[in-house]
C-alpha positions in Angstrom: -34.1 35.1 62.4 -37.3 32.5 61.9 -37.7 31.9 57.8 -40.6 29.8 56.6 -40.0 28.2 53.2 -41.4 30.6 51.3 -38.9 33.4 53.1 -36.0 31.3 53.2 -36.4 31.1 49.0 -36.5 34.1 49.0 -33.4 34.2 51.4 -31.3 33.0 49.5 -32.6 34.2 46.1 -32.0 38.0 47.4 -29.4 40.0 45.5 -27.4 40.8 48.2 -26.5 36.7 48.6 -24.3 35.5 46.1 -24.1 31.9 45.8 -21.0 30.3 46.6 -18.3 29.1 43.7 -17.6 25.5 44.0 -14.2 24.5 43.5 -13.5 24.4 40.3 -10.1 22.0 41.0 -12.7 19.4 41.9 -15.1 19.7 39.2 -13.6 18.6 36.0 -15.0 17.4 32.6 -13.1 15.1 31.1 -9.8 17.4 32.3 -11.6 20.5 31.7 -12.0 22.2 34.4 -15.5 24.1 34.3 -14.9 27.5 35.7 -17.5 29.0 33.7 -20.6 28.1 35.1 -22.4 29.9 37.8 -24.7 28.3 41.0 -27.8 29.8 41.1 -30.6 28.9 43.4 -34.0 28.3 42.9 -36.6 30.7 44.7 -39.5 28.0 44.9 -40.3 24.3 45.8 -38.6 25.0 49.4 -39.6 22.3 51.9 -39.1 23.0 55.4 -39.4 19.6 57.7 -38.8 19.9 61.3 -39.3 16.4 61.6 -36.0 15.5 59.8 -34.4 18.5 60.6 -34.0 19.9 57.0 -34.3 22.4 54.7 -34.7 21.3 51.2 -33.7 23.9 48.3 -32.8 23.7 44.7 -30.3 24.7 42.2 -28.8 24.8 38.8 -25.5 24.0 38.3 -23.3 23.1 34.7 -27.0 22.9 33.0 -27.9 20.3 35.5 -30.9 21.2 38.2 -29.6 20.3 42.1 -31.6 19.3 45.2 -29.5 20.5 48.3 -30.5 19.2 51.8 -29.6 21.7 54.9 -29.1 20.3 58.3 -27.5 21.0 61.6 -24.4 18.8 61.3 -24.0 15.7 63.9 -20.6 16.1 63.3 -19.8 19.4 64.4 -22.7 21.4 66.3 -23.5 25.0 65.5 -22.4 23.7 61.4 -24.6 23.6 58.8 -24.1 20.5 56.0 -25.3 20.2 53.3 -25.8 17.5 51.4 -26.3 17.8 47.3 -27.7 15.5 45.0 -28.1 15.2 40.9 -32.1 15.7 39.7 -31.7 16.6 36.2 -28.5 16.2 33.5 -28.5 17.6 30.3 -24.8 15.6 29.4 -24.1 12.1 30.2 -20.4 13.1 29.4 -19.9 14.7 32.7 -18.9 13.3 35.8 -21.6 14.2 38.2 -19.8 12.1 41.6 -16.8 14.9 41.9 -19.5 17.7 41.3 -21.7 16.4 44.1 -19.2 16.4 46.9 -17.5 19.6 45.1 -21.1 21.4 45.6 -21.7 20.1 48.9 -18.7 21.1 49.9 -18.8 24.4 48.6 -22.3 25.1 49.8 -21.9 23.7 53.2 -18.8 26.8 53.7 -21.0 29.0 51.7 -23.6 28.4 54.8 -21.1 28.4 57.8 -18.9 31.3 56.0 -21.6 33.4 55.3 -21.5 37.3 55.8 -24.4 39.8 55.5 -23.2 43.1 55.0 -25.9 45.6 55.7 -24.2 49.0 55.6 -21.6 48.5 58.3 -23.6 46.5 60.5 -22.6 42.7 59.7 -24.5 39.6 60.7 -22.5 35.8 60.2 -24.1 32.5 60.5 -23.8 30.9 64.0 -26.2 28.2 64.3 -29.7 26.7 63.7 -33.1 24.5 64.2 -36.6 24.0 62.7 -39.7 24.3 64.5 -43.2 23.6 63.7 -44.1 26.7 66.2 -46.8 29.2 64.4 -48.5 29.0 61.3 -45.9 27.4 59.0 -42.9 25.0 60.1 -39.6 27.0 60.1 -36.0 27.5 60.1 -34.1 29.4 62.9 -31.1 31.3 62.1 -29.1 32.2 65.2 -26.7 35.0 63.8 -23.6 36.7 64.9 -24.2 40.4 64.9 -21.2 43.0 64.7 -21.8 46.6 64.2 -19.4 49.3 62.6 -22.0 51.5 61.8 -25.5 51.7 61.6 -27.2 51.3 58.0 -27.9 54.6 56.3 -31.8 55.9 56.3 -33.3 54.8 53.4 -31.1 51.9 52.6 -33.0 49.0 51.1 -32.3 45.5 51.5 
């Protein structure tokens, strides 16, 4: 599946993607544990450099916005990592260090993990590359695809 930026906002923006929990046992404030808040990702300012090798998205998390950079990990080939990083804190209370590596973490499985159910017909992460091919630089999805059934007519996605 080839995404430019624009698609791949909207990608992971779509309703039937639900952003991934982080940990809540790693992210504490001050001992209290913030279970409460939700990551939601940002549709727009999506950067897609094939000279790096990285997607660039956004995110808010505990009132704070988040910068997440997506690349094929050295590490382990066929992985996605991300990496998060702090742009905007509304509470110089919290610690943001443990929320960091709690949302890169988190969103790095959310990546790998990943599941799309489309009516019995499932597709799973398996690997990926940019490309400057075509009219706009883009991401390549290589996905796992199992069927159990084929969608329904009329389904939307």
């Amino acid at each position: 599946m080839a995404l430019s930026a624009t698609d791949f906002g909207n990608f992971i923006t779509h309703p039937l993607i639900k952003p991934p929990t982080p940990p809540t046992n790693c992210i504490q404030n001050r001992g209290i544990v913030l279970s409460e808040s939700r990551l939601t990702f940002e549709k727009e300012n999506v950067s897609v450099n094939p000279s790096t090798g990285s997607v660039v998205f956004y995110g808010n998390y505990a009132g704070s916005k988040w910068k997440f950079t997506l690349q094929r990990s050295a590490d382990s080939p066929q992985k996605a990592k991300i990496q998060a990083t702090l742009i905007e804190n509304d509470d110089d209370d919290i610690n943001y260090e443990g929320m960091e590596e709690a949302l890169a973490v988190g969103t790095s499985t959310f990546f790998n993990d990943m599941v799309f159910d489309l009516d019995g017909t499932f597709l799973s992460f398996e690997d990926m590359m940019l490309t400057d091919k075509g009219k706009e630089s883009s991401v390549l999805l290589s996905l796992q695809i199992m069927v159990k059934k084929f969608p329904s007519p009329g389904i939307e996605f």
